[in-house]
PDB file of N, H, CA, C and O in Angstrom:
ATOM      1  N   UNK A   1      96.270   8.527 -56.179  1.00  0.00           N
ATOM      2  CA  UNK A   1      95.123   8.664 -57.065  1.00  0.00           C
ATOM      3  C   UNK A   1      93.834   8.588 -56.259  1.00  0.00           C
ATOM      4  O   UNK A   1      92.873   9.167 -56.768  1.00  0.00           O
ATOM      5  N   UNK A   2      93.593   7.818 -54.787  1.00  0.00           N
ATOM      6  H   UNK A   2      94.373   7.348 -54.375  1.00  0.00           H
ATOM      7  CA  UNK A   2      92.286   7.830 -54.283  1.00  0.00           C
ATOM      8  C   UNK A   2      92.148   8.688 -53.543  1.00  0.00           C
ATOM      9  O   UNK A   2      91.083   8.841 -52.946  1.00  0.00           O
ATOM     10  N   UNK A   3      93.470   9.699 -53.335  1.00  0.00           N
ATOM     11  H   UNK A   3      94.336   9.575 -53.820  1.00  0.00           H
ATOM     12  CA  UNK A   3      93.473  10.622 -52.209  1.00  0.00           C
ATOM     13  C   UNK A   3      93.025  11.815 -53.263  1.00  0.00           C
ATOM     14  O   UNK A   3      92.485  12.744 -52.662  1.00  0.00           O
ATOM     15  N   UNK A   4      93.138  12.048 -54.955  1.00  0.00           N
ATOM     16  H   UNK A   4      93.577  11.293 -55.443  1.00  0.00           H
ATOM     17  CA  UNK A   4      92.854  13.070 -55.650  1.00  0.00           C
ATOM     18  C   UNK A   4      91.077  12.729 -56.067  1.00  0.00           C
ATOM     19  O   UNK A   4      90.182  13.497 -56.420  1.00  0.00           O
ATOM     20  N   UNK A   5      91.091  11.357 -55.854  1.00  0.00           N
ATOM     21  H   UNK A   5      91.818  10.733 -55.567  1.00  0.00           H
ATOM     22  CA  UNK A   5      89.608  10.971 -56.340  1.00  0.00           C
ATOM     23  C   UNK A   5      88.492  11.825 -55.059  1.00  0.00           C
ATOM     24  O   UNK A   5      87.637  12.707 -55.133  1.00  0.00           O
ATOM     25  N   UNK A   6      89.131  10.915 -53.835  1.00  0.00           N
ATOM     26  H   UNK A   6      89.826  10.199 -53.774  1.00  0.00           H
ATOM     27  CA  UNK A   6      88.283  11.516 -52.247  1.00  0.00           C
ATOM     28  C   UNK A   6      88.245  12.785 -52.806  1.00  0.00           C
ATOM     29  O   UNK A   6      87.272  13.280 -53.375  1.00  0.00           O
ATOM     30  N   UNK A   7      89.528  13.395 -52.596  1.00  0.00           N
ATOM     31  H   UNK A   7      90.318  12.994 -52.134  1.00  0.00           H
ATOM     32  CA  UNK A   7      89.441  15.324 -52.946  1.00  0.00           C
ATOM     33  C   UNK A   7      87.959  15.869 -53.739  1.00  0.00           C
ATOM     34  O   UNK A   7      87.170  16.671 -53.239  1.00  0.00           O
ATOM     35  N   UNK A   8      87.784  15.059 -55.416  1.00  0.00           N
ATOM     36  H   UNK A   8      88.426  14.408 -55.822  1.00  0.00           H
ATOM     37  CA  UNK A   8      86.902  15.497 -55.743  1.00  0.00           C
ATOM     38  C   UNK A   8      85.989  15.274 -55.871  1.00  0.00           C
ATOM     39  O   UNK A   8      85.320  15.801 -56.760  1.00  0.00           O
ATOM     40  N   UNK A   9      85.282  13.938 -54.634  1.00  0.00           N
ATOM     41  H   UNK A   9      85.825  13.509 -53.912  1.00  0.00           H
ATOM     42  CA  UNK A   9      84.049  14.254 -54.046  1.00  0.00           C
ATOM     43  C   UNK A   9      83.500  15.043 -53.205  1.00  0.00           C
ATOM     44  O   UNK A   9      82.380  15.538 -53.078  1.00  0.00           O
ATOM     45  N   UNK A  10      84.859  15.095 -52.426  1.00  0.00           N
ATOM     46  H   UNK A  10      85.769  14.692 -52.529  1.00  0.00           H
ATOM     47  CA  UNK A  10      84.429  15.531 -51.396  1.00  0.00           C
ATOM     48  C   UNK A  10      84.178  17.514 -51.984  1.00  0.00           C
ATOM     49  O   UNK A  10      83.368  18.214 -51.376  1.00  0.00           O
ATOM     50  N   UNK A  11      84.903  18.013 -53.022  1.00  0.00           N
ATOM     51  H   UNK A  11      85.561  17.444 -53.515  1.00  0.00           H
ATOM     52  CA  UNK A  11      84.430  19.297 -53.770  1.00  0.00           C
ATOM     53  C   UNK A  11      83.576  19.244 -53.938  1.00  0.00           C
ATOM     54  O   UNK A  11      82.963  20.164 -53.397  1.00  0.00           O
ATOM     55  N   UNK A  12      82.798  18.392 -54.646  1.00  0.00           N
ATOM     56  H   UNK A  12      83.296  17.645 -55.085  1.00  0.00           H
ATOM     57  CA  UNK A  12      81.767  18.045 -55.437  1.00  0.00           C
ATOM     58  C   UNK A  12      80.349  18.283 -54.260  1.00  0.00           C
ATOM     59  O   UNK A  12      79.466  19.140 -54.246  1.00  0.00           O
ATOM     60  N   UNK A  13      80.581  17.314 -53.508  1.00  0.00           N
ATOM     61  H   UNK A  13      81.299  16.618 -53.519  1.00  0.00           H
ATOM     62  CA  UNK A  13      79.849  17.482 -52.040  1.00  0.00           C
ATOM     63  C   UNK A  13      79.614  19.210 -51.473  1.00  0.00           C
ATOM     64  O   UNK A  13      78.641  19.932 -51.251  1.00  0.00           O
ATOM     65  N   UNK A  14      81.174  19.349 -51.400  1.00  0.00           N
ATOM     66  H   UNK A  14      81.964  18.763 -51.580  1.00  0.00           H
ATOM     67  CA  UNK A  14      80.572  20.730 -50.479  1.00  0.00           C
ATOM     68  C   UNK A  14      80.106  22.168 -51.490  1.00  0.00           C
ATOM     69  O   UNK A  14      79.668  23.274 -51.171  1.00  0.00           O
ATOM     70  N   UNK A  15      80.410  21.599 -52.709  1.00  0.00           N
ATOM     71  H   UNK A  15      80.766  20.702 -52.968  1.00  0.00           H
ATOM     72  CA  UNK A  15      79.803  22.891 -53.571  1.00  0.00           C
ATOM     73  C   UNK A  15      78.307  22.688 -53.546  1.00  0.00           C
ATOM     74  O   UNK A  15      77.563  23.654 -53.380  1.00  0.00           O
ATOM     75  N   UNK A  16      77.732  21.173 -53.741  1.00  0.00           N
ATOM     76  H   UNK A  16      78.337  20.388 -53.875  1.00  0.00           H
ATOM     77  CA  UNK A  16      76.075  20.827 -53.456  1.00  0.00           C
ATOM     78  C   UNK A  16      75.478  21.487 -52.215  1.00  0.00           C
ATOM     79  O   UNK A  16      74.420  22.108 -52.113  1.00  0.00           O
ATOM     80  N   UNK A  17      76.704  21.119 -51.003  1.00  0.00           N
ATOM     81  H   UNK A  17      77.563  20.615 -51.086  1.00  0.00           H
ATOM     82  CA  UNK A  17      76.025  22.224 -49.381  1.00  0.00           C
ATOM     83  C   UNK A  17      75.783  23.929 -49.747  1.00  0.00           C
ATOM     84  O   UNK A  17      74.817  24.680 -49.610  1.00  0.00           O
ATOM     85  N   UNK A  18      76.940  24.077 -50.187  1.00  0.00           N
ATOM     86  H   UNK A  18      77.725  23.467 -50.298  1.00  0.00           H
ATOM     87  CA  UNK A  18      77.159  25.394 -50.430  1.00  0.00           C
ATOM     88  C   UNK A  18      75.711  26.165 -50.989  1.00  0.00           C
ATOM     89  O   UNK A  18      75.051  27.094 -50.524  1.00  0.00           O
ATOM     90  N   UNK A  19      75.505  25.009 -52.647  1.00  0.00           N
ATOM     91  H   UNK A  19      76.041  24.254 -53.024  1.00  0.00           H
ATOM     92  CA  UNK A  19      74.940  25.760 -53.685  1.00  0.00           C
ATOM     93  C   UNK A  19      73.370  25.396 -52.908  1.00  0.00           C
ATOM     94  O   UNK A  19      72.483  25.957 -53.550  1.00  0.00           O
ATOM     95  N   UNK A  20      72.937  24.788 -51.978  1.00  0.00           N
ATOM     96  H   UNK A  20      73.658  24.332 -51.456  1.00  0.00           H
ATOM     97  CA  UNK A  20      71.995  24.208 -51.529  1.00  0.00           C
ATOM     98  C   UNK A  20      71.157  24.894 -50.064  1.00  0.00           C
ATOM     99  O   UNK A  20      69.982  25.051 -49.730  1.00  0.00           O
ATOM    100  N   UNK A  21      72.547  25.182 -49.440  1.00  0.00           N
ATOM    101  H   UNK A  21      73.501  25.054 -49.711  1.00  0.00           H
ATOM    102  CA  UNK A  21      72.079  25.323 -48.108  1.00  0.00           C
ATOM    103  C   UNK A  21      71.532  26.983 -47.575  1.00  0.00           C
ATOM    104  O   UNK A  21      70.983  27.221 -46.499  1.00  0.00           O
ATOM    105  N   UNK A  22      71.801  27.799 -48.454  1.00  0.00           N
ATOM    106  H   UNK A  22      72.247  27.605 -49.328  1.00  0.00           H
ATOM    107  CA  UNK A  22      70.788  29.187 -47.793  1.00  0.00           C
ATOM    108  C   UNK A  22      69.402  28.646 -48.098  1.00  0.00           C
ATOM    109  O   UNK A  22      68.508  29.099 -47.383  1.00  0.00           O
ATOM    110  N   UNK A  23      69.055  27.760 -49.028  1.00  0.00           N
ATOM    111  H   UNK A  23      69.782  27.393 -49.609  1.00  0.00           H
ATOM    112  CA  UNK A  23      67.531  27.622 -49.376  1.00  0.00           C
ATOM    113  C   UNK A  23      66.695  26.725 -48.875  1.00  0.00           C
ATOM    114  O   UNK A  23      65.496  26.574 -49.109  1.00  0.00           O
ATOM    115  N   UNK A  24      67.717  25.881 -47.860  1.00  0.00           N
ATOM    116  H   UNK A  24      68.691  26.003 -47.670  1.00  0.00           H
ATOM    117  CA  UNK A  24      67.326  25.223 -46.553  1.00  0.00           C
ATOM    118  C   UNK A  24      67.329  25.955 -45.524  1.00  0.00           C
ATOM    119  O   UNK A  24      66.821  25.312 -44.606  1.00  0.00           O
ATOM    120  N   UNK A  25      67.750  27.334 -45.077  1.00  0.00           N
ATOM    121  H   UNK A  25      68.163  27.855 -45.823  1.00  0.00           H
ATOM    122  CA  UNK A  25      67.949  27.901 -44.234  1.00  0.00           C
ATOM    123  C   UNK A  25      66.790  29.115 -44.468  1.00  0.00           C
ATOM    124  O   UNK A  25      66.451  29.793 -43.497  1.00  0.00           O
ATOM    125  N   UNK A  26      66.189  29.360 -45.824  1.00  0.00           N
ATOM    126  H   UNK A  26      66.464  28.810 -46.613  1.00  0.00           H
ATOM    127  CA  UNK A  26      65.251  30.695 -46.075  1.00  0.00           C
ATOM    128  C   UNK A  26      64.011  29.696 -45.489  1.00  0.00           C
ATOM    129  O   UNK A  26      63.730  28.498 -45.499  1.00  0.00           O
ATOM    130  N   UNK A  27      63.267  31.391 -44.799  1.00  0.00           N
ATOM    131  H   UNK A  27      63.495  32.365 -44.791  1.00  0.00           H
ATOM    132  CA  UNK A  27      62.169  30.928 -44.197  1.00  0.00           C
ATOM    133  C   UNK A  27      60.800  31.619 -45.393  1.00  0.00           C
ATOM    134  O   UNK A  27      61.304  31.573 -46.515  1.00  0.00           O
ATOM    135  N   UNK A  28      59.846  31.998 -45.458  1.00  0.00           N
ATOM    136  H   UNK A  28      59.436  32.036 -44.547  1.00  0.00           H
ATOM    137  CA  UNK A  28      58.911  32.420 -46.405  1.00  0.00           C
ATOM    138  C   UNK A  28      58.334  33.378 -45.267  1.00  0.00           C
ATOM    139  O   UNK A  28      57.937  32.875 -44.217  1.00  0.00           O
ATOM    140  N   UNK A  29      58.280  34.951 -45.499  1.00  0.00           N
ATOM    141  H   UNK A  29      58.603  35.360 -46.353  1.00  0.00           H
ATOM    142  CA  UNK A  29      57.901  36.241 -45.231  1.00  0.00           C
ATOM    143  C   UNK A  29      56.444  35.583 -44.126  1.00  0.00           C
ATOM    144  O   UNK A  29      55.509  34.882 -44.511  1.00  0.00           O
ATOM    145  N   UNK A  30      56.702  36.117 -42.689  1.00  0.00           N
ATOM    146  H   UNK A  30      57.462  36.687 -42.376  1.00  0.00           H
ATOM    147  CA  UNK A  30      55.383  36.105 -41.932  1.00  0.00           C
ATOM    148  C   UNK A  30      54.053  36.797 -42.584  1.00  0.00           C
ATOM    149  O   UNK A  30      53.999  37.952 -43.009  1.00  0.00           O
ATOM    150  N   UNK A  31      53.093  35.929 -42.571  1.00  0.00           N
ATOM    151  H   UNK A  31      53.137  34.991 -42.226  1.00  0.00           H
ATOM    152  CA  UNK A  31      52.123  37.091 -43.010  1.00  0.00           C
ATOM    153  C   UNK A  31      51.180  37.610 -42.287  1.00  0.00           C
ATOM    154  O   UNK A  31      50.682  37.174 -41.249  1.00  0.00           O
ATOM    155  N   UNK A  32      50.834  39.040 -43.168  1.00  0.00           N
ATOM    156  H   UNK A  32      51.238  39.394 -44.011  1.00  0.00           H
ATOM    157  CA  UNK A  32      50.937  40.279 -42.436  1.00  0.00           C
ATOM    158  C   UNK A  32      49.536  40.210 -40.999  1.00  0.00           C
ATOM    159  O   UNK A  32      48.641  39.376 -41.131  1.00  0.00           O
ATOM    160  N   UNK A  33      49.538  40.695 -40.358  1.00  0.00           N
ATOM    161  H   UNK A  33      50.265  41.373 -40.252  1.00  0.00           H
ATOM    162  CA  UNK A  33      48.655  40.464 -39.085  1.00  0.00           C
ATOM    163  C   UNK A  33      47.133  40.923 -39.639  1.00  0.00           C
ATOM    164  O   UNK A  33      46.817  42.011 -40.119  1.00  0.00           O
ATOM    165  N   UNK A  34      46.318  39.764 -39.420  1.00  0.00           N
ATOM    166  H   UNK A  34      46.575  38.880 -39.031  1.00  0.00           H
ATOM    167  CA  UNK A  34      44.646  40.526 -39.907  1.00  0.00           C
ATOM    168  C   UNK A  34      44.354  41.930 -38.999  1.00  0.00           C
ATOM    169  O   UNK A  34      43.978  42.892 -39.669  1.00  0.00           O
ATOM    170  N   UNK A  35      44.478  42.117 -37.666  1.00  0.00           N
ATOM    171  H   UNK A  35      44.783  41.336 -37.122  1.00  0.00           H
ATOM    172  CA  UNK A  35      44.269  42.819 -36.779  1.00  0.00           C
ATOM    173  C   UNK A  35      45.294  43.130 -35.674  1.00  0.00           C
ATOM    174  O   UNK A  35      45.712  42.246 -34.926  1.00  0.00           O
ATOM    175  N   UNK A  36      45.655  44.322 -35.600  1.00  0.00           N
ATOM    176  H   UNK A  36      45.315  45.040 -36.207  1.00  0.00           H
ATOM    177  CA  UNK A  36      46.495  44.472 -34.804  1.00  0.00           C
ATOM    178  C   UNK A  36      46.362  45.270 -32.970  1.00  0.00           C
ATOM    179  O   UNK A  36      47.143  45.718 -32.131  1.00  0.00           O
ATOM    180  N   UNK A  37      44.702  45.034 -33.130  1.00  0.00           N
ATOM    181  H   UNK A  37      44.067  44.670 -33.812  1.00  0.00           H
ATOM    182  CA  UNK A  37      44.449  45.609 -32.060  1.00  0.00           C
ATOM    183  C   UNK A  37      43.734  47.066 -32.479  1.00  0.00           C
ATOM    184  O   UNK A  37      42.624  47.372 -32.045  1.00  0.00           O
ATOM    185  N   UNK A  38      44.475  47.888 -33.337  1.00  0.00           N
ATOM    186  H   UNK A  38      45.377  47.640 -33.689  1.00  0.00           H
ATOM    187  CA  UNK A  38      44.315  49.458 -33.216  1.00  0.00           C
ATOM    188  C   UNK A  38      42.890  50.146 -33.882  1.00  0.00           C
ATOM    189  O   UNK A  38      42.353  51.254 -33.883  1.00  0.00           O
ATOM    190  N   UNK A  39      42.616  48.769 -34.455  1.00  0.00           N
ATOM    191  H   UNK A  39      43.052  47.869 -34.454  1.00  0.00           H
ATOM    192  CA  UNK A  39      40.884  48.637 -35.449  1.00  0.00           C
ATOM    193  C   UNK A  39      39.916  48.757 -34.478  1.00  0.00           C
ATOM    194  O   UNK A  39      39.122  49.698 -34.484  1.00  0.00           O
ATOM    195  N   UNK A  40      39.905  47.517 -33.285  1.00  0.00           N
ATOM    196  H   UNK A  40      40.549  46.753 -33.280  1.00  0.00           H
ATOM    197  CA  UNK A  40      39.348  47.312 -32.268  1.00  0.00           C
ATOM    198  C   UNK A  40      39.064  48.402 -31.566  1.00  0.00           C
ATOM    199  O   UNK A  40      38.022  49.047 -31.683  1.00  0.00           O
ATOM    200  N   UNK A  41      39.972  48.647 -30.816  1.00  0.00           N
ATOM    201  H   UNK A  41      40.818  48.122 -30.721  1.00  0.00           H
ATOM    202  CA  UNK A  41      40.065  50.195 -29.945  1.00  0.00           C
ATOM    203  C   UNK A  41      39.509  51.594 -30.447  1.00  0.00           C
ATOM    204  O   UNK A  41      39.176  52.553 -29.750  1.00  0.00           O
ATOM    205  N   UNK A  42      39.490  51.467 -31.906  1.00  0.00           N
ATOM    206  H   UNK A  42      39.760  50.688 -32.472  1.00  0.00           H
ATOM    207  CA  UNK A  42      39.357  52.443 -32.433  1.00  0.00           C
ATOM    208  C   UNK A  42      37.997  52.854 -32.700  1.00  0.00           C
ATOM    209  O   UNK A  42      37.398  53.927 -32.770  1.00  0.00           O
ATOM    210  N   UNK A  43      37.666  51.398 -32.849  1.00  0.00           N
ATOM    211  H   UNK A  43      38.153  50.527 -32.792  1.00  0.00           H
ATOM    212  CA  UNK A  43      36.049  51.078 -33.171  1.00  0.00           C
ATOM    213  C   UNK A  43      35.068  51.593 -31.834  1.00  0.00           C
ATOM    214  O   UNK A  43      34.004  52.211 -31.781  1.00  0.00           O
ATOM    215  N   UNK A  44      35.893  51.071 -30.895  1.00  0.00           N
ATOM    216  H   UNK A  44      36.757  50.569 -30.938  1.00  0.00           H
ATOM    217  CA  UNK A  44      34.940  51.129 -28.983  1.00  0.00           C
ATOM    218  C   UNK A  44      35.375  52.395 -29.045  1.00  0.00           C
ATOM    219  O   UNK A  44      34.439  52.944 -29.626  1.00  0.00           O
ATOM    220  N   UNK A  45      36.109  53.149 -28.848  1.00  0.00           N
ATOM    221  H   UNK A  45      36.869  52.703 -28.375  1.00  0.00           H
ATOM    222  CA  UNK A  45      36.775  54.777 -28.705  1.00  0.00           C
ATOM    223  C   UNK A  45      35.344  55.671 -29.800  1.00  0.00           C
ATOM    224  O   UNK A  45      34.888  56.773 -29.493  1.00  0.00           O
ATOM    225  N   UNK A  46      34.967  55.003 -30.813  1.00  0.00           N
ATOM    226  H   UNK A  46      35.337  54.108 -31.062  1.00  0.00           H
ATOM    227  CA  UNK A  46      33.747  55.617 -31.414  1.00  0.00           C
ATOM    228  C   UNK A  46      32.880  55.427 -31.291  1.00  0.00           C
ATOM    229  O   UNK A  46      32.178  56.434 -31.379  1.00  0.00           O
ATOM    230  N   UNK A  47      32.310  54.460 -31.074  1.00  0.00           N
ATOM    231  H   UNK A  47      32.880  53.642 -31.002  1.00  0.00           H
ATOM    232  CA  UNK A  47      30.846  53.887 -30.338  1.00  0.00           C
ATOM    233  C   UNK A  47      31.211  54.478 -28.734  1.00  0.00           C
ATOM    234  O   UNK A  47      30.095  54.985 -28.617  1.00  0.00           O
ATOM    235  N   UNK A  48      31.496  54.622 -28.172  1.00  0.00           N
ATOM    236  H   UNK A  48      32.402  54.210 -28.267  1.00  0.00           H
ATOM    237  CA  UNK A  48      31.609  55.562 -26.572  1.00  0.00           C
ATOM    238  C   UNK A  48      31.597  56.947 -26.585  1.00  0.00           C
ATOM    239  O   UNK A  48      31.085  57.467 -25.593  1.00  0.00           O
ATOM    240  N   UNK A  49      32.184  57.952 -27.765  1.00  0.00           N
ATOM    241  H   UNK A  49      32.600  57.530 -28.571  1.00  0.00           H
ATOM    242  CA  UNK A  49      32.168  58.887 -28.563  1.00  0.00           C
ATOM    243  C   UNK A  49      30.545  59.130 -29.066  1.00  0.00           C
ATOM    244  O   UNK A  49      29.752  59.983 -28.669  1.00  0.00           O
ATOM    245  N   UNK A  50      30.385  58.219 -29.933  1.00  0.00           N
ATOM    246  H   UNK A  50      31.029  57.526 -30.255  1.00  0.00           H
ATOM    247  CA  UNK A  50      28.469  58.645 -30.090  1.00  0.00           C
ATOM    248  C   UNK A  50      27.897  57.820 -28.925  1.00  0.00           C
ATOM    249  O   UNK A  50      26.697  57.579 -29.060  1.00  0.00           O
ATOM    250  N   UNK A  51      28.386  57.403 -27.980  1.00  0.00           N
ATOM    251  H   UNK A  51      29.361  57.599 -27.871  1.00  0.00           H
ATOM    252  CA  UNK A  51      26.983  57.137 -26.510  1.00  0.00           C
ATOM    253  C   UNK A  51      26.977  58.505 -25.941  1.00  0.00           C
ATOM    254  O   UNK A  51      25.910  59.087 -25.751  1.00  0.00           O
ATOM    255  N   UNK A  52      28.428  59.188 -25.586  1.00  0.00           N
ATOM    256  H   UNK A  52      29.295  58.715 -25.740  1.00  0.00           H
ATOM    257  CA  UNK A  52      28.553  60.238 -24.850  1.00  0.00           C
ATOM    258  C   UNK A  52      27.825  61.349 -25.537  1.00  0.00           C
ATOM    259  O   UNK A  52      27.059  61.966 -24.798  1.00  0.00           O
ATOM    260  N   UNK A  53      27.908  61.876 -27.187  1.00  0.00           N
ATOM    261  H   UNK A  53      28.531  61.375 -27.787  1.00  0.00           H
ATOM    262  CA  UNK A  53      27.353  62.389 -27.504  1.00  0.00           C
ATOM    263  C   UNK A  53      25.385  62.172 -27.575  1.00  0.00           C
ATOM    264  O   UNK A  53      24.648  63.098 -27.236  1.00  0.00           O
ATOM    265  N   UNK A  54      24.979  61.154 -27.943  1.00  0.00           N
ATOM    266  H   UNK A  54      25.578  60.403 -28.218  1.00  0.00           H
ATOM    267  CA  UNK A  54      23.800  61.037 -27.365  1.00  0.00           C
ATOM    268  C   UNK A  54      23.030  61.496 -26.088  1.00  0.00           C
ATOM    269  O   UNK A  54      22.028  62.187 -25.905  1.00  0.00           O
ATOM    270  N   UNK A  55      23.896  60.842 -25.288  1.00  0.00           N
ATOM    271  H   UNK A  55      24.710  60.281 -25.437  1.00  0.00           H
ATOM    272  CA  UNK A  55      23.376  61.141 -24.028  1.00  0.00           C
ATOM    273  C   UNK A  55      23.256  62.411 -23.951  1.00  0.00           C
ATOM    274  O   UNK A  55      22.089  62.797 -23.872  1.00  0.00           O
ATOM    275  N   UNK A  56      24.563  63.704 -23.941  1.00  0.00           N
ATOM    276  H   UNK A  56      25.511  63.390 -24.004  1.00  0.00           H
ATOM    277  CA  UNK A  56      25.075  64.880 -23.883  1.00  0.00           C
ATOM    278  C   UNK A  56      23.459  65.350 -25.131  1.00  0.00           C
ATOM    279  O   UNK A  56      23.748  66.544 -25.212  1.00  0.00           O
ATOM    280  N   UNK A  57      22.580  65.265 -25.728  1.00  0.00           N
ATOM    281  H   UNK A  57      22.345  64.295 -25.662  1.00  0.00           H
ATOM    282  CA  UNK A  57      21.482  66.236 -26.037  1.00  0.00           C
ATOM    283  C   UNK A  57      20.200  65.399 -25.677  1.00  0.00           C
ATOM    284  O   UNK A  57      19.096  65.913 -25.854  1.00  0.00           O
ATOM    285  N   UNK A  58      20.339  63.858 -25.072  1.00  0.00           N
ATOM    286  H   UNK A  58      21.237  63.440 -24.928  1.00  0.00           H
ATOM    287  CA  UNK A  58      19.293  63.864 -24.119  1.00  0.00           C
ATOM    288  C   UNK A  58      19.169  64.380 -22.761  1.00  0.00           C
ATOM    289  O   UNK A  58      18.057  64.629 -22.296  1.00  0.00           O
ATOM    290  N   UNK A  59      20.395  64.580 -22.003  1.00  0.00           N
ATOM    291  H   UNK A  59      21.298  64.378 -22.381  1.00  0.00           H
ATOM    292  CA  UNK A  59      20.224  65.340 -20.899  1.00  0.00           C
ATOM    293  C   UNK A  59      20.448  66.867 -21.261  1.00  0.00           C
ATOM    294  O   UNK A  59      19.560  67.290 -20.522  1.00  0.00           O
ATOM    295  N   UNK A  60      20.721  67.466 -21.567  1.00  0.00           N
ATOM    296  H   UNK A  60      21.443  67.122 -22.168  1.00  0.00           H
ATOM    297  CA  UNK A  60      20.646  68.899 -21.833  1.00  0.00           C
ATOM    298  C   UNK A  60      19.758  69.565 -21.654  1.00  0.00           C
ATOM    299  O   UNK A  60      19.722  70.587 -20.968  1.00  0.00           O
ATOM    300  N   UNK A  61      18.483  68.815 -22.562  1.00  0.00           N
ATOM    301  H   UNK A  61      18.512  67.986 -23.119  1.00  0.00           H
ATOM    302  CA  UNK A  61      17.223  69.502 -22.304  1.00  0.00           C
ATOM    303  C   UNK A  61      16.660  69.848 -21.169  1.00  0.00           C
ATOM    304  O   UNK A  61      16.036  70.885 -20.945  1.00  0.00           O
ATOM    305  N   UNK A  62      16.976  68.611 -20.151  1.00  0.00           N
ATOM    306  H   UNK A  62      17.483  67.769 -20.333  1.00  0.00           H
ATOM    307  CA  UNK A  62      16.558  68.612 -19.071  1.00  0.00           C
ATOM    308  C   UNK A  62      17.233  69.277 -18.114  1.00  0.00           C
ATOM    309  O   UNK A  62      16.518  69.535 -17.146  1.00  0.00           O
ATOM    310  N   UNK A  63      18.312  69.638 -18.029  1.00  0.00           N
ATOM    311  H   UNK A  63      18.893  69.428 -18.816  1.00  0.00           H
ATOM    312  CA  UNK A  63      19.007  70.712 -17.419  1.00  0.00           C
ATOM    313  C   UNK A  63      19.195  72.271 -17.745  1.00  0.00           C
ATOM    314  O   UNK A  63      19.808  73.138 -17.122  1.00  0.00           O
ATOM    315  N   UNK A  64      18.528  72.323 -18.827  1.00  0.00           N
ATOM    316  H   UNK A  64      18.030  71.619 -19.333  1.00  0.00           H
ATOM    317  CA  UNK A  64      18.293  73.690 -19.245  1.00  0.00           C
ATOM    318  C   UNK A  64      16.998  74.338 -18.450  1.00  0.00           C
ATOM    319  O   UNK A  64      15.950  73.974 -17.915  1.00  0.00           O
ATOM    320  N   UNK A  65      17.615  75.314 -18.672  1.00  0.00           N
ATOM    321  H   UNK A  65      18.466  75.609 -19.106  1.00  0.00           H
ATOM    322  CA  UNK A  65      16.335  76.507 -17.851  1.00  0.00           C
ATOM    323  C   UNK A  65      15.367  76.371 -18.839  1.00  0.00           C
ATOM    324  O   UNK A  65      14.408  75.761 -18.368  1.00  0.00           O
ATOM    325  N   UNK A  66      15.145  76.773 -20.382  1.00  0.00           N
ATOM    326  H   UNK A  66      15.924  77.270 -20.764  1.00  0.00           H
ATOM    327  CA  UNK A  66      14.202  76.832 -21.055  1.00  0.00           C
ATOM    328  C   UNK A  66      13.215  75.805 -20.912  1.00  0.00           C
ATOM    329  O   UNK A  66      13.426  74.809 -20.219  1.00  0.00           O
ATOM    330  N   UNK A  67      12.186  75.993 -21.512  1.00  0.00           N
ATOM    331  H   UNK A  67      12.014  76.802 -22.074  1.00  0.00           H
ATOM    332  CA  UNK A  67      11.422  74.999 -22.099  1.00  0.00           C
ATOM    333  C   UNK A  67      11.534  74.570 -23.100  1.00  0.00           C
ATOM    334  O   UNK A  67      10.773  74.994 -23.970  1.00  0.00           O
ATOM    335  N   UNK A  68      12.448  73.618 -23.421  1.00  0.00           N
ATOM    336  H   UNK A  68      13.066  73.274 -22.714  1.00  0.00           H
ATOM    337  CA  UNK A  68      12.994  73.428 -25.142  1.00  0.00           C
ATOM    338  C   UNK A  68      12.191  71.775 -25.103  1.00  0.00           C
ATOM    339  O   UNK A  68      12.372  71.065 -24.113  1.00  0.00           O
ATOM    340  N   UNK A  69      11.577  71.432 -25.925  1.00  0.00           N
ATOM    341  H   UNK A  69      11.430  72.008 -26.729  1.00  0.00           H
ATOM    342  CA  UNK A  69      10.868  69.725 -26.036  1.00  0.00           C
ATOM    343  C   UNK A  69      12.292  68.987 -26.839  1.00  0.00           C
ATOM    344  O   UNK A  69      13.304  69.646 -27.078  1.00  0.00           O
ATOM    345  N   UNK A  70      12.191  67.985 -27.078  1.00  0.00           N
ATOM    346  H   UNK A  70      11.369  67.450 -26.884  1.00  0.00           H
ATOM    347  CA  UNK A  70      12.536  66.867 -27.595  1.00  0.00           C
ATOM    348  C   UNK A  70      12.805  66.829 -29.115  1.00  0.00           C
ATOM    349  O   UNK A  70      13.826  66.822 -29.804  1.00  0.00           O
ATOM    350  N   UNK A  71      11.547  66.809 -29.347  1.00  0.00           N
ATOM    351  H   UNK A  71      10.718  66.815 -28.788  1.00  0.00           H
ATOM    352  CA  UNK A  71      11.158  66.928 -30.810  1.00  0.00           C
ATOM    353  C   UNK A  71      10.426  68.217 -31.268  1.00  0.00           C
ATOM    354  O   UNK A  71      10.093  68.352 -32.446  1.00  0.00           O
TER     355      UNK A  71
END
């Protein structure tokens, strides 16, 4: 009788691990990255984009044959 009693704690027990233990083991979803770099780069890649273009119709003038002004 204490060997059928042990038995059904010890059921009792491992159905609690069982019914218990993936939800000790789940982690909660990483969250998602503010910046991944490609904002950054993307941002300097356009600001270097309008320096080059700037520059490219302040020197122009000056390398042109015409007489073209500024303004």
């Amino acid at each position: 009788m204490a060997s059928r009693t042990c038995m059904g704690v010890l059921a009792i027990f491992a159905l609690i691990f069982v019914i218990f233990s993936p939800s000790v083991r789940a982690q909660a979803p990483a969250p998602a990255p503010t910046s991944d770099g490609t904002s950054i780069d993307q941002g300097i890649a356009y600001t270097l984009m309008l320096v080059a273009l700037v520059l490219t119709y302040l020197i122009h003038p000056l390398d042109a044959s015409s007489s073209f002004g500024f303004f």
